[in-house]
Every structure is written in C-alpha cells, then in structure tokens.
N, C-alpha and C positions, 0 to 999 in steps of 0.2 A: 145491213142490207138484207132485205127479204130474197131467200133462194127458191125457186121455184122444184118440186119433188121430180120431173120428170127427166131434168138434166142435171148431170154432174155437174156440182158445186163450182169443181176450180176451172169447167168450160163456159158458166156463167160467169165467174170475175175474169177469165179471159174476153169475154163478150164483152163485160166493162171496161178494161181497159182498151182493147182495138176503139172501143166509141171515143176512151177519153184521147186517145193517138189518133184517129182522125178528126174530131172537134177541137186537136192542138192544143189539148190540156197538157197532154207529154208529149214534149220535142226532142228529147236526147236523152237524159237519163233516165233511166226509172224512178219511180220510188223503190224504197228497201223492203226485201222481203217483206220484215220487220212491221215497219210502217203498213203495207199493204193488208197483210194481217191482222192490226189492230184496225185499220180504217172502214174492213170488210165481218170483222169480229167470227173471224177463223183461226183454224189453227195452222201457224208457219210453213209447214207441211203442206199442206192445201195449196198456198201460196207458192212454194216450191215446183211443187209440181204443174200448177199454172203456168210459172215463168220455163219451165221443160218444154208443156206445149208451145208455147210462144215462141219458143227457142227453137225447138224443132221445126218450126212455119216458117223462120226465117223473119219473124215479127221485130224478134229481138235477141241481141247477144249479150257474152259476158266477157268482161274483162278481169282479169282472174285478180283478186286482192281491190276492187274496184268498185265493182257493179254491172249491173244490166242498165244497155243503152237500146235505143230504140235504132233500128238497123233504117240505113237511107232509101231505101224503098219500101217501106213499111206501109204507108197509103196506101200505095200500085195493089201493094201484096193482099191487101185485109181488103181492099177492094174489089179485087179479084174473086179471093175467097164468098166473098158474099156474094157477089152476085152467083158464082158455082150452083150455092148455098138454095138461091133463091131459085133459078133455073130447075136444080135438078128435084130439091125437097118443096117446096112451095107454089111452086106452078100448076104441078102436077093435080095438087088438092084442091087449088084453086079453079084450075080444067073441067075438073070432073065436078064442080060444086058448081059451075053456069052452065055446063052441060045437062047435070040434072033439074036445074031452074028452066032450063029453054031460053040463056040468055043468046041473042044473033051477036054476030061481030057489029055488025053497025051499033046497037045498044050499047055495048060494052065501050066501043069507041066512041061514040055522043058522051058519055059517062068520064071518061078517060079526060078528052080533051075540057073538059070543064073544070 
C-alpha cells in the first residue's frame, strides 16, 4: 500500500480498514495483527497501534486470547465520524474555495443535483 507523507501511517490503514467494514469486506472478526501487517507491508507495531485507535472509537474490540472483532455499531460509528470529519475539515475549504471563484448557491445546486 502506497502511504500518503501527510498523515500518520496507522490512521491511513485505519481509513482502510473502516472502508473495508463499511463495504462489508469485515463483518465480525478482524484479521490478525499479523496478517494486517504483512498485507499492508508494515511493521506489527503500526498495526497495533491502528487496532488501539480503533479500539479507542469503539470501531472495534478485543477478546483477550481471541482477537479483535468488529463492535455492532461500527457502521453508525465510522459514519458518524466521517461525516464530523467532512463538516468540520472539508467544508470549510471547500466554502472558502466557491467563495473565492464567485460560485452563487443556485450554480452549485444546478451542479449538485446533476
């Protein structure tokens, strides 16, 4: 996987994995650190610490001797989060970017609904 320099690593294969949990690639269990690690060609540690923030969101838990499962409102959650996401970091930029072109609401909405 190509990482992008501006964002920490293991909040990019967190990004990855919320897409693969809402396009239903994971429904209940994780994969293993292990496995994640090699599939993302990092270090287990990285991984680790992805599945921490995950955990911390309430994305996902661990059952001790087990694994990590994907928690029952995990959608709602990662859904939630993004749109936050989009509201509070992306609108904004996007605001100021038709404002400075002299886009009107109706343009934007002729535009939208198409």
């Amino acid at each position: 996987m190509d990482f992008m320099k501006q964002k920490p690593i293991y909040l990019q294969i967190a990004d990855r994995l919320m897409e693969q949990i809402m396009a239903g690639k994971v429904e209940e269990r994780m994969p293993s650190v292990r496995e994640v690690a090699a599939l993302m060609g990092v270090n287990p540690n990285t991984v680790v610490r992805t599945f921490d923030h995950l955990q911390a969101n309430e994305i996902i838990f661990q059952r001790r001797g087990v694994g990590y499962f994907v928690s029952a409102d995990a959608r709602e959650r990662i859904l939630a989060e993004q749109r936050r996401e989009f509201l509070e970091d992306d609108l904004p930029v996007i605001r100021k970017r038709i404002n400075a072109l002299g886009i009107t609401i109706e343009e934007l909405t002729k535009h939208l609904q198409q």
